[in-house]
LUMTINU-497900 format. One record per residue (C-alpha): y, z, x; residue number from 0; residue in one letter. Coordinates in nm, 4 decimals. Last residue first. Layout:
% LUMTINU-497900
<atom><y>Y</y><z>Z</z><x>X</x><pos>NUM</pos><code>A</code></atom>
...
% end
This chain:
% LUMTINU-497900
<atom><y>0.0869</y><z>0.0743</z><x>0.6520</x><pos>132</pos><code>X</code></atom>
<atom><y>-0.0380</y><z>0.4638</z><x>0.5777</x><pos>131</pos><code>X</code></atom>
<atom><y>-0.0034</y><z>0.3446</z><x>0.2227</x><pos>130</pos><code>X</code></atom>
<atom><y>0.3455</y><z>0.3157</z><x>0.2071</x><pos>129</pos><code>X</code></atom>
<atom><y>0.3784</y><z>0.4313</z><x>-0.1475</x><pos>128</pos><code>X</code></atom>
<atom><y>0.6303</y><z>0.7545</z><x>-0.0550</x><pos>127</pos><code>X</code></atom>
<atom><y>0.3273</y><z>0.9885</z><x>-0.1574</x><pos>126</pos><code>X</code></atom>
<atom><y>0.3602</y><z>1.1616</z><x>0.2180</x><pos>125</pos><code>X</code></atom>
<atom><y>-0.0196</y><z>1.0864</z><x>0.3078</x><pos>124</pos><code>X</code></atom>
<atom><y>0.0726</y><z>0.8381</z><x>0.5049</x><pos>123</pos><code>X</code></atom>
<atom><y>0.1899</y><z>1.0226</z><x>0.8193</x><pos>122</pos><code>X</code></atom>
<atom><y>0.5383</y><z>0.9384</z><x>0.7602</x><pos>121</pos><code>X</code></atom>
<atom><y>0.8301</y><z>1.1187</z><x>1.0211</x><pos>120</pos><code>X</code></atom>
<atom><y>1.1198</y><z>1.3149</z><x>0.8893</x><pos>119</pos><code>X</code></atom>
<atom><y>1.2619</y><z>1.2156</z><x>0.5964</x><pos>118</pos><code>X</code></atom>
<atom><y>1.5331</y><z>1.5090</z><x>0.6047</x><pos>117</pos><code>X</code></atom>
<atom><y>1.6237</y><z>1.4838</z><x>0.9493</x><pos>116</pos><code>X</code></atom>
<atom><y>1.7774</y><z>1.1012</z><x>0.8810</x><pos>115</pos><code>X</code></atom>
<atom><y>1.9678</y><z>1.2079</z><x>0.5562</x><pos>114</pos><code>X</code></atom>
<atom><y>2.0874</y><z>1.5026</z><x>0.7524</x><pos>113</pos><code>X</code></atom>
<atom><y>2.2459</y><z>1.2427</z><x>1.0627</x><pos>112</pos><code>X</code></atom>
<atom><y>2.3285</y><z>0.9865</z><x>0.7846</x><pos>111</pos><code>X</code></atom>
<atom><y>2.5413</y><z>1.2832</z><x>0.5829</x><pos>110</pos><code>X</code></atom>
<atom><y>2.6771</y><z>1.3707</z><x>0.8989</x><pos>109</pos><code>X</code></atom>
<atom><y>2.7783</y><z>1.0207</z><x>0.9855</x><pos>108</pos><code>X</code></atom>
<atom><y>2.9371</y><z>0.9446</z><x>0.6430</x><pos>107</pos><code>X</code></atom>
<atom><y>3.1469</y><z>1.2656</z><x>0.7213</x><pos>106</pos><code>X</code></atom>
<atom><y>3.2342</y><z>1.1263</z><x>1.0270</x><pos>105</pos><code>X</code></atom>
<atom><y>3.3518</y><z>0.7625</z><x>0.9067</x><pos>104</pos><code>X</code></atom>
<atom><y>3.1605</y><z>0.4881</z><x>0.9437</x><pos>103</pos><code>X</code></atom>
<atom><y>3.2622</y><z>0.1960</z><x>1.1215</x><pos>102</pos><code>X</code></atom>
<atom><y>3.1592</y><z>-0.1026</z><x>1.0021</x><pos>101</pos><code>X</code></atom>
<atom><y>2.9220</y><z>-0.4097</z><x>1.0314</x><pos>100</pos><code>X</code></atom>
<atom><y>2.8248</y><z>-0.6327</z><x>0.8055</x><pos>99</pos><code>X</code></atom>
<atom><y>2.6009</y><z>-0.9010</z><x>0.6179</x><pos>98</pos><code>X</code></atom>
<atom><y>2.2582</y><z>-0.9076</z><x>0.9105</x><pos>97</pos><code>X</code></atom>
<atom><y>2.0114</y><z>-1.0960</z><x>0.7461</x><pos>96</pos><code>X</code></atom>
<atom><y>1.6824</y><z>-0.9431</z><x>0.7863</x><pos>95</pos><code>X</code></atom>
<atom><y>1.3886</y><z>-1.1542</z><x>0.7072</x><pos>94</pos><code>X</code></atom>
<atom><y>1.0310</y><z>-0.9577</z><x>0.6780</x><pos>93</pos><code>X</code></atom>
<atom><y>0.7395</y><z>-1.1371</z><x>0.7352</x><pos>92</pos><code>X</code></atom>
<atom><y>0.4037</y><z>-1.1727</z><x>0.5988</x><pos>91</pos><code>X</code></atom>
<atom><y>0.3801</y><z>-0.9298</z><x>0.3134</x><pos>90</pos><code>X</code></atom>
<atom><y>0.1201</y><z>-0.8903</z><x>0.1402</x><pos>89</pos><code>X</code></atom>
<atom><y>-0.0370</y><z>-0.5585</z><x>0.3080</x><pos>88</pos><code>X</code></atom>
<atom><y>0.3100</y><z>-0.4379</z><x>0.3078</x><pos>87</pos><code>X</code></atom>
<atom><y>0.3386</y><z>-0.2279</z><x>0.0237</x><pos>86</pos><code>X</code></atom>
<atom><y>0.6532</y><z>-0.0318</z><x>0.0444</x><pos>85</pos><code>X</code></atom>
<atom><y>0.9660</y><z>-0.2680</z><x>0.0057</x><pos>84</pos><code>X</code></atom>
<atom><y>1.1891</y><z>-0.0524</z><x>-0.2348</x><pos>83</pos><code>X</code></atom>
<atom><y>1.4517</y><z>-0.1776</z><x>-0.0918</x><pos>82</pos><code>X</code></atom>
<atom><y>1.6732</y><z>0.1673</z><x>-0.0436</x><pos>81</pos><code>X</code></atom>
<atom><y>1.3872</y><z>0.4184</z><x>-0.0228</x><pos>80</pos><code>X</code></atom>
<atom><y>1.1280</y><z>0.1969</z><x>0.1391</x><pos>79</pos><code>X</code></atom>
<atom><y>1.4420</y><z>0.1785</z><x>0.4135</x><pos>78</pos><code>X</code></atom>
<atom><y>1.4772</y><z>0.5665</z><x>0.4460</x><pos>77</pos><code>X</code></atom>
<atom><y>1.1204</y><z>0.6133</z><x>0.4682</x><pos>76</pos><code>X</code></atom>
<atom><y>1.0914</y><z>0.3737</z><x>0.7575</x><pos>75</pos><code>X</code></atom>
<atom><y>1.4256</y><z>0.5027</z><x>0.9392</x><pos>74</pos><code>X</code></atom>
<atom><y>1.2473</y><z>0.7872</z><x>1.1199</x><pos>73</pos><code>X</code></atom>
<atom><y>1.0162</y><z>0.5417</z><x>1.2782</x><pos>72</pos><code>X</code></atom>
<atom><y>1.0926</y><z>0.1775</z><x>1.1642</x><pos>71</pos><code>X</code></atom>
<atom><y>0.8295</y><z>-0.0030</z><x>1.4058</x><pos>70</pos><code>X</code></atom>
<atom><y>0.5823</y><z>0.3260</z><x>1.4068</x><pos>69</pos><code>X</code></atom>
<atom><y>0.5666</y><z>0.3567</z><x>0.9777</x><pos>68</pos><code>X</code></atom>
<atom><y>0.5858</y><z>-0.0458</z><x>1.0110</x><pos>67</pos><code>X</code></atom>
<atom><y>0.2736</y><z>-0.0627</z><x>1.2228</x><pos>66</pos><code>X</code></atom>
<atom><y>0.3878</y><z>-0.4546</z><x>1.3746</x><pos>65</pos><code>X</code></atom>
<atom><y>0.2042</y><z>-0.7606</z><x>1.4205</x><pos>64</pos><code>X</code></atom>
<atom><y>0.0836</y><z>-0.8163</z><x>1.0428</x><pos>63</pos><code>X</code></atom>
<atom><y>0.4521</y><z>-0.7423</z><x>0.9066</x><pos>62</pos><code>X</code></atom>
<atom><y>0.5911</y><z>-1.0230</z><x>1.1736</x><pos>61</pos><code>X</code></atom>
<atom><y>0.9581</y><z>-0.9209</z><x>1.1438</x><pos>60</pos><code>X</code></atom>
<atom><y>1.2244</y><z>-1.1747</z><x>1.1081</x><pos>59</pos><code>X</code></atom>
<atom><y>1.6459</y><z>-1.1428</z><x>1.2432</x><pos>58</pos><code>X</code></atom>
<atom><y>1.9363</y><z>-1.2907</z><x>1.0810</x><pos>57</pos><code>X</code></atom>
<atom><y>2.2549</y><z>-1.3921</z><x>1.1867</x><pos>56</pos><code>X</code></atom>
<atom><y>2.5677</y><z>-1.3337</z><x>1.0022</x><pos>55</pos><code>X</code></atom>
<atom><y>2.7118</y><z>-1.0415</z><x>1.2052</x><pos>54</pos><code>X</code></atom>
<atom><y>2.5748</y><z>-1.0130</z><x>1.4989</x><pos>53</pos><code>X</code></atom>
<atom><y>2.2797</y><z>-0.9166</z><x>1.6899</x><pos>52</pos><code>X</code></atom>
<atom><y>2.2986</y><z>-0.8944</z><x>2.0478</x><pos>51</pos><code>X</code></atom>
<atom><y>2.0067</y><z>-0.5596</z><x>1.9800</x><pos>50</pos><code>X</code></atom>
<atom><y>1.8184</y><z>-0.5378</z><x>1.6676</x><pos>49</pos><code>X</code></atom>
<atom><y>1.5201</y><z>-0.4888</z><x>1.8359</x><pos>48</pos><code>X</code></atom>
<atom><y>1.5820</y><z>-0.1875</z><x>1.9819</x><pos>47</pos><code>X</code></atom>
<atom><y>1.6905</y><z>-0.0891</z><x>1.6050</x><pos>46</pos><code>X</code></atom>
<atom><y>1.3212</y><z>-0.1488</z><x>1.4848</x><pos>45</pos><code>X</code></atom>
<atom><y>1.1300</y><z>-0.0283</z><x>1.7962</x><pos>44</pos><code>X</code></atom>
<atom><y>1.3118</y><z>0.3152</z><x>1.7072</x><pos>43</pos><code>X</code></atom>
<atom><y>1.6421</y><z>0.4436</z><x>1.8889</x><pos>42</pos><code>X</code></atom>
<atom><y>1.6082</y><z>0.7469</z><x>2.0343</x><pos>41</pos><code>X</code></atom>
<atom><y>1.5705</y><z>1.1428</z><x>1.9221</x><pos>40</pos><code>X</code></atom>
<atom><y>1.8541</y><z>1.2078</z><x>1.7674</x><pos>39</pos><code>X</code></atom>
<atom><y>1.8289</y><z>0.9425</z><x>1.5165</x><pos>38</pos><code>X</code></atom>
<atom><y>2.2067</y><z>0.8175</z><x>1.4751</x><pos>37</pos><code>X</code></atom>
<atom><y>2.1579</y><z>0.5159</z><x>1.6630</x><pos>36</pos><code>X</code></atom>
<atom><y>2.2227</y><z>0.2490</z><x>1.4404</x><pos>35</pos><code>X</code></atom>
<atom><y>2.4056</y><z>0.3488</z><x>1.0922</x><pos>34</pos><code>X</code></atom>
<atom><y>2.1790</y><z>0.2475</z><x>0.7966</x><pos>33</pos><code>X</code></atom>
<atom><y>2.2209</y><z>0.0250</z><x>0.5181</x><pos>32</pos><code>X</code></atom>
<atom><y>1.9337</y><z>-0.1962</z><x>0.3584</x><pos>31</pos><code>X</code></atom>
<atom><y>2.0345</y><z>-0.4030</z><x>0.0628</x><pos>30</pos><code>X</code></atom>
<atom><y>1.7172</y><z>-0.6226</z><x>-0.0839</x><pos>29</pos><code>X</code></atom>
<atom><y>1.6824</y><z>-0.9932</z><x>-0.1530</x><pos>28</pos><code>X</code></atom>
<atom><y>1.4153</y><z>-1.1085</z><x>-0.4326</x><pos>27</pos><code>X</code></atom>
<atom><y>1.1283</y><z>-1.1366</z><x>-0.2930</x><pos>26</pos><code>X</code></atom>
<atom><y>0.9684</y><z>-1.4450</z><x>-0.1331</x><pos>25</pos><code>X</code></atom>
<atom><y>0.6756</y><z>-1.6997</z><x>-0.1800</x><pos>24</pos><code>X</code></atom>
<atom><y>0.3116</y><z>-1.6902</z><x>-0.1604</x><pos>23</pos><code>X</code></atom>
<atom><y>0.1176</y><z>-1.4727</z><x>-0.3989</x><pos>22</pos><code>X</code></atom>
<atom><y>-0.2340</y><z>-1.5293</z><x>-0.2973</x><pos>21</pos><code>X</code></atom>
<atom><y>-0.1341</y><z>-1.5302</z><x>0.0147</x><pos>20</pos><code>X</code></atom>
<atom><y>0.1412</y><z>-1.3937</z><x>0.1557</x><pos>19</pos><code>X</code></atom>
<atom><y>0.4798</y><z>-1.2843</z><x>0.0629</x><pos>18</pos><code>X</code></atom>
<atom><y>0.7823</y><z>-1.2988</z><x>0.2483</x><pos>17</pos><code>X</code></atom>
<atom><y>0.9807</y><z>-1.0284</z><x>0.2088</x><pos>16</pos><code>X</code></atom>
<atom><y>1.3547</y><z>-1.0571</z><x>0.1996</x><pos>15</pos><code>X</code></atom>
<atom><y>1.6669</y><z>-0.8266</z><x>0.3444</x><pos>14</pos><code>X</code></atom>
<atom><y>2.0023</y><z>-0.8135</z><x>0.3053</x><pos>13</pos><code>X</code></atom>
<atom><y>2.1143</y><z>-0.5840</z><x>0.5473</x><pos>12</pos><code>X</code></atom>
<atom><y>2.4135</y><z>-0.3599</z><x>0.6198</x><pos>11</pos><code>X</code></atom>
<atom><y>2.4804</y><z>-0.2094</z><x>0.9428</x><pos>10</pos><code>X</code></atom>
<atom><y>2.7381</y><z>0.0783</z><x>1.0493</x><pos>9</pos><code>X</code></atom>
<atom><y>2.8187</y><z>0.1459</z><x>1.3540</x><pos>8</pos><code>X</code></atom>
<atom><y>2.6969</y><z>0.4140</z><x>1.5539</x><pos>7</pos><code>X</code></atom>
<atom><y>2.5286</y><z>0.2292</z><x>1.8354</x><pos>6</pos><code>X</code></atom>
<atom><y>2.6561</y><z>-0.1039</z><x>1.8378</x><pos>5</pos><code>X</code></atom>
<atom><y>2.5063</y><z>-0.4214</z><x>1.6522</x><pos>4</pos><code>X</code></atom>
<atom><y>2.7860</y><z>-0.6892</z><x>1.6945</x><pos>3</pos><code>X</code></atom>
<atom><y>3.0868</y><z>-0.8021</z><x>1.4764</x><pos>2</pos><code>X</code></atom>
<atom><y>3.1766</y><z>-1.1756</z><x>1.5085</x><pos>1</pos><code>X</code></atom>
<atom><y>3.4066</y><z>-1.2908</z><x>1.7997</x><pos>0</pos><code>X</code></atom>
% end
């Protein structure tokens, strides 16, 4: 049985935009890491989503039907941080293939846990390049 999303595991992404018009085509893959369910406060739109999700499969976001400050919630600055995928006014989908799942250990989960405090929310006016999108 492949590995499934579970809350404090471990997930690693590749992920690729798909670009709009007038550019058209797709980015270069991206890694995204993050352990699921280590935002005190909930799990955000993004991770909900993620759920029966295993390893291998991927997973597309509509940019244009989403806010993705709101979708990704306290993981959005986190994941313009590690992709470097901030303007999304071209973008037409995002394609997450799922490449792993681990088990942290706790120190990794601690350091998640303060990473994760530390960004706080984005209003868009934070200078992180997202635009307010």
């Amino acid at each position: 049985m492949p590995s499934q999303v579970e809350i404090l595991k471990k997930l690693i992404f590749d992920v690729s935009a798909e670009l709009g018009e007038p550019e058209g085509g797709t980015t270069d893959k991206r890694r995204f890491t993050f352990i699921y369910g280590i935002v005190p406060e909930g799990l955000s739109d993004f991770e909900r989503a993620l759920n029966g999700l295993s390893k291998g499969e991927t997973f597309t976001v509509s940019v244009h039907e989403i806010n993705a400050m709101v979708y990704f919630d306290r993981l959005f600055l986190i994941f313009t941080k590690q992709t470097e995928l901030v303007d999304f006014r071209n973008m037409k989908n995002l394609v997450f293939e799922l490449k792993d799942v681990q088990t942290p250990g706790a120190t990794e989960i601690v350091s998640a846990m303060a990473e994760v405090q530390k960004t706080g929310g984005c209003s868009g006016d934070c200078d992180c390049g997202c635009g307010g999108h």
